[in-house]
C-alpha positions as CSV (number, residue, x, y, z in Angstrom):
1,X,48.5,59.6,138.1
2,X,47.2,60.0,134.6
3,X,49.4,59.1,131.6
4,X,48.7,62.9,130.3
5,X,50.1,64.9,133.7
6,X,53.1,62.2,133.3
7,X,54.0,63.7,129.9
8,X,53.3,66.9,130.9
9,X,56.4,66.4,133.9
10,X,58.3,65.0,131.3
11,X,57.5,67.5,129.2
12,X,58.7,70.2,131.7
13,X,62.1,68.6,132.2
14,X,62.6,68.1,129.1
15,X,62.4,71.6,127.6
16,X,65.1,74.0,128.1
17,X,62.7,77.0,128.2
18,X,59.4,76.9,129.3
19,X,57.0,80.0,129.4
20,X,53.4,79.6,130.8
21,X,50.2,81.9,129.9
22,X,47.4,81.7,132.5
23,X,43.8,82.9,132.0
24,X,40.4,83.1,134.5
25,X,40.2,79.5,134.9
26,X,44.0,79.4,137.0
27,X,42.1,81.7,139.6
28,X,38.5,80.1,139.8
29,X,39.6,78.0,142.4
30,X,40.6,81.1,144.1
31,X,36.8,81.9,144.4
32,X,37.3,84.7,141.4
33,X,34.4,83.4,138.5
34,X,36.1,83.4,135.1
35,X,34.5,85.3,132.1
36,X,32.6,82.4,130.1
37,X,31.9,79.9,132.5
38,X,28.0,79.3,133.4
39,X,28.5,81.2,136.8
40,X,30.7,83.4,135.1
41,X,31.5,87.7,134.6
42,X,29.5,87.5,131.7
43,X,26.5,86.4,133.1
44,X,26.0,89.3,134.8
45,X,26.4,92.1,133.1
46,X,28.0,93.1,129.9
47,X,31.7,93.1,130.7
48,X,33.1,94.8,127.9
49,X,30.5,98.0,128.2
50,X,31.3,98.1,132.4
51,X,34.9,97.6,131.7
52,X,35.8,100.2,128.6
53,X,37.7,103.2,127.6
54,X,34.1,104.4,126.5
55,X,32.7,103.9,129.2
56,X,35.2,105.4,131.7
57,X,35.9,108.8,129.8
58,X,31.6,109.1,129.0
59,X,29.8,107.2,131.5
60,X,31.8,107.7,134.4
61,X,29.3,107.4,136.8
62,X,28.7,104.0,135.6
63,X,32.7,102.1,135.4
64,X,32.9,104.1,138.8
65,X,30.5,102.2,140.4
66,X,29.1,98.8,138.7
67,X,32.8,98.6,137.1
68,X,34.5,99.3,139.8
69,X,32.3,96.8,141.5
70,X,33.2,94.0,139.1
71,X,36.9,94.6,139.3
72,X,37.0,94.6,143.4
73,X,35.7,90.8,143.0
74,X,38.9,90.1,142.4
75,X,40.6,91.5,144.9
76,X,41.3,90.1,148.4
77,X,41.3,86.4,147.1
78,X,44.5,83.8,147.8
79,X,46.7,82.1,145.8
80,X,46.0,78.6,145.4
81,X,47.8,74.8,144.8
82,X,47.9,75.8,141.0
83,X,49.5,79.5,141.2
84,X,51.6,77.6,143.8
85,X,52.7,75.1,141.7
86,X,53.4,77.5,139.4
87,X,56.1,79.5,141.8
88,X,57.1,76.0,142.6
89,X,58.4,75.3,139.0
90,X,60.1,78.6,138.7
91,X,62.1,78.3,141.5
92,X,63.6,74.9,140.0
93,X,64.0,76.4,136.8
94,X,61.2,74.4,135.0
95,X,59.3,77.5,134.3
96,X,61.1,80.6,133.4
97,X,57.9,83.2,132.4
98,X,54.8,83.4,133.3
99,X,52.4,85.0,131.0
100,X,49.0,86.1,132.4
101,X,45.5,87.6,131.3
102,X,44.4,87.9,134.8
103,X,44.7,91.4,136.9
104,X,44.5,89.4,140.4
105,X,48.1,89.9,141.0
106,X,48.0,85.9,142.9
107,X,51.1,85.0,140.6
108,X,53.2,87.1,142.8
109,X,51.7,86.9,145.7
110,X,52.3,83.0,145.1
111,X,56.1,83.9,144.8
112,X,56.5,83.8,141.3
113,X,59.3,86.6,140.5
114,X,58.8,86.9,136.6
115,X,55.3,87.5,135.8
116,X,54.2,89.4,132.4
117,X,50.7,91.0,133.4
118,X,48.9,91.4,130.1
119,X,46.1,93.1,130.9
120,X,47.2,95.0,133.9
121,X,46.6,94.7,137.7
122,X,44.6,96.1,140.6
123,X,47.6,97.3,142.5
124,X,47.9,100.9,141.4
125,X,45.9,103.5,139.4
126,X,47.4,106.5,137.8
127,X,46.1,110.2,137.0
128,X,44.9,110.9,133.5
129,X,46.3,114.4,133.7
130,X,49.4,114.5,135.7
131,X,50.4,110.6,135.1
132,X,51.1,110.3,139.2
133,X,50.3,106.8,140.6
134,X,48.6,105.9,143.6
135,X,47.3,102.9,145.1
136,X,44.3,101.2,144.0
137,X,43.1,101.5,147.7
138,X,43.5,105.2,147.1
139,X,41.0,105.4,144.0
140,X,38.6,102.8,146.1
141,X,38.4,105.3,149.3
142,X,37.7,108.3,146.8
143,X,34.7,106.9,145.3
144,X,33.6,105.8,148.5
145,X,33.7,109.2,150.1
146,X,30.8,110.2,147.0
147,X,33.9,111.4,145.0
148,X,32.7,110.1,141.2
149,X,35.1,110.3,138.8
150,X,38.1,110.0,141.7
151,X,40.8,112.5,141.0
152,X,44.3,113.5,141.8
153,X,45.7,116.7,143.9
154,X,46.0,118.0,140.2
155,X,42.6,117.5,139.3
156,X,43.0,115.2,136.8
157,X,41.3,111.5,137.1
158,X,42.1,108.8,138.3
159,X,41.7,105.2,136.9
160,X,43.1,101.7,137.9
161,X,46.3,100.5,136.1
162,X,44.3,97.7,133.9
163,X,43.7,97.1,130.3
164,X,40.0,98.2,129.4
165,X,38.7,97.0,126.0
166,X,39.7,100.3,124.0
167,X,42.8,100.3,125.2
168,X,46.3,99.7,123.4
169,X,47.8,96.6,125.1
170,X,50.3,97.6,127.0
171,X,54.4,97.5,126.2
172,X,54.9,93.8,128.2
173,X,52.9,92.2,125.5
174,X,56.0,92.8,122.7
175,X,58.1,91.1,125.4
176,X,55.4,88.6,125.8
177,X,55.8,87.7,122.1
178,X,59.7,87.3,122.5
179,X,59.1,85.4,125.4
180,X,56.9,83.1,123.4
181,X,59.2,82.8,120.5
182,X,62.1,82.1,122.5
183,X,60.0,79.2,124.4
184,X,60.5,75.5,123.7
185,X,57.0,74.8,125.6
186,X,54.0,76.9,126.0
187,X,52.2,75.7,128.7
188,X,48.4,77.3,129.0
189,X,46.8,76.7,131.9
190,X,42.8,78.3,132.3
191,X,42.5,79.6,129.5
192,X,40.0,79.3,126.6
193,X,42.5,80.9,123.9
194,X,39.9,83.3,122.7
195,X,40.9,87.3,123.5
196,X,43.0,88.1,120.7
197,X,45.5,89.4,120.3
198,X,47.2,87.2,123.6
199,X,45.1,84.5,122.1
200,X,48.3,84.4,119.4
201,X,51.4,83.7,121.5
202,X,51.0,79.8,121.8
203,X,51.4,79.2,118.1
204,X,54.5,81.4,118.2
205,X,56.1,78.5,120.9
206,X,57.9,75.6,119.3
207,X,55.5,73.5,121.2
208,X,52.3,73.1,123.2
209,X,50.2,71.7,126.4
210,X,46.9,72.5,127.7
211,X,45.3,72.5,130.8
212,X,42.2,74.0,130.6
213,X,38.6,72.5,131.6
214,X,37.3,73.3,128.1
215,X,38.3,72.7,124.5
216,X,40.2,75.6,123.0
217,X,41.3,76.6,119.6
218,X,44.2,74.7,119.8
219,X,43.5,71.3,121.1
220,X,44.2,70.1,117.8
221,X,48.0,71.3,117.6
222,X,49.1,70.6,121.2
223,X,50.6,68.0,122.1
224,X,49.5,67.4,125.5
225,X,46.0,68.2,126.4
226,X,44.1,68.3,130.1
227,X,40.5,69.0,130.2
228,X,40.4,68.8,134.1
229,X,40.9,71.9,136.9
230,X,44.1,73.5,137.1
231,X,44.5,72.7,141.1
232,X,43.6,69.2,140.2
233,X,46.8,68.8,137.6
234,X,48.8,70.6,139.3
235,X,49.0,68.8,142.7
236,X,49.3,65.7,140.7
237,X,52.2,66.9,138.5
238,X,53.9,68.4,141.9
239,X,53.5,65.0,143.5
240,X,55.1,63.2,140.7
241,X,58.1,65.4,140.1
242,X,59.0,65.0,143.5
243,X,59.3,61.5,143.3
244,X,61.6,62.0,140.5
245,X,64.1,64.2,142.2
């Protein structure tokens, strides 16, 4: 048990509100690679050309296919001991939000109940023309059947419920800011801190911890700081609490 996961737990108990933001690096031990990581997204292809409004409206043929590609790597994938944790802490009322940047949906499949996707998810997709929703599945068989762009009885497009680069963020980032106002700790965990404008919230929180395997922007103004995997820390902080109860 390291002195830092101890004050994090105390940390946690202490505060009356905590609120949590995730990024990639909660879900890499889920098998999905992060964005800036040596085996990560960005390695492979430019990210934010696949993965844009641009893109989709002009170059359809390309998000449907090597986009769509990159966004079904996330999918299928489990929850693991950190996401856990995390539903862990909610239900005892040691975490009351959770945050995230990630579109993997494992926070609720986890059992967390109050999750604030930032960036959207890969559960649904909705028509362009017609706003209908259908399942992500639905948009996944289309393509597959030759159909590029997909599109709806209506004959507008389809595209998947996520937030492209181009897009507006969506209206659960203004309660993400009251959230983060509101919270006594901010508790980041796998994320470098970096994508503006979610990048923001922790300096909004009375106060700060990390968990991150990397330095990050604000390292210097937390007061708790893990560079180590999230699963790691998290099974340690579980363990310990429990021996406090």
């Amino acid at each position: 048990m390291t002195s830092a996961v101890r004050a994090l737990a105390h940390a946690l108990k202490r505060s009356k509100y905590t609120v949590v933001l995730t990024g990639a690096g909660v879900s890499t031990e889920s098998g999905i690679p992060d964005f800036r990581g040596s085996r990560g997204l960005w390695k492979n292809r430019d990210a934010m050309e696949l993965l844009s409004l641009e893109t989709l409206y002009y170059r359809p043929e390309l998000f449907y296919t090597e986009g769509l590609r990159l966004l079904n790597t996330m999918r299928g994938k489990k929850p693991n001991a950190a996401h856990k944790a995390l539903a862990w802490l909610e239900e005892r009322s040691l975490v009351h939000t959770i945050i995230t940047q990630n579109i993997d949906g494992l926070h609720y499949e986890s059992g967390s109940k109050r999750v604030l996707e930032m960036h959207g998810h890969l559960r649904t997709c909705h028509c362009l023309e017609c706003g209908n929703t259908a399942s992500f599945q639905s948009l996944l068989d289309a393509v597959e059947s030759g159909q590029i762009p997909p599109r709806c009885s209506c004959g507008g497009i389809l595209r998947p419920d996520v937030v492209f680069f181009g897009d507006p963020m969506p209206p659960t980032f203004e309660e993400a800011v009251h959230e983060a106002r509101k919270a006594e700790l901010m508790l980041v965990v796998g994320s470098s801190l970096q994508v503006a404008p979610v990048s923001y919230l922790p300096s909004l929180s009375k106060e700060i911890a990390i968990v991150n395997l990397e330095p990050t922007p604000y390292d210097r103004t937390a007061s708790i700081v893990i560079h180590n995997k999230a699963g790691i820390v998290f099974k340690e902080l579980i363990d310990y609490l429990k021996t406090q109860q």
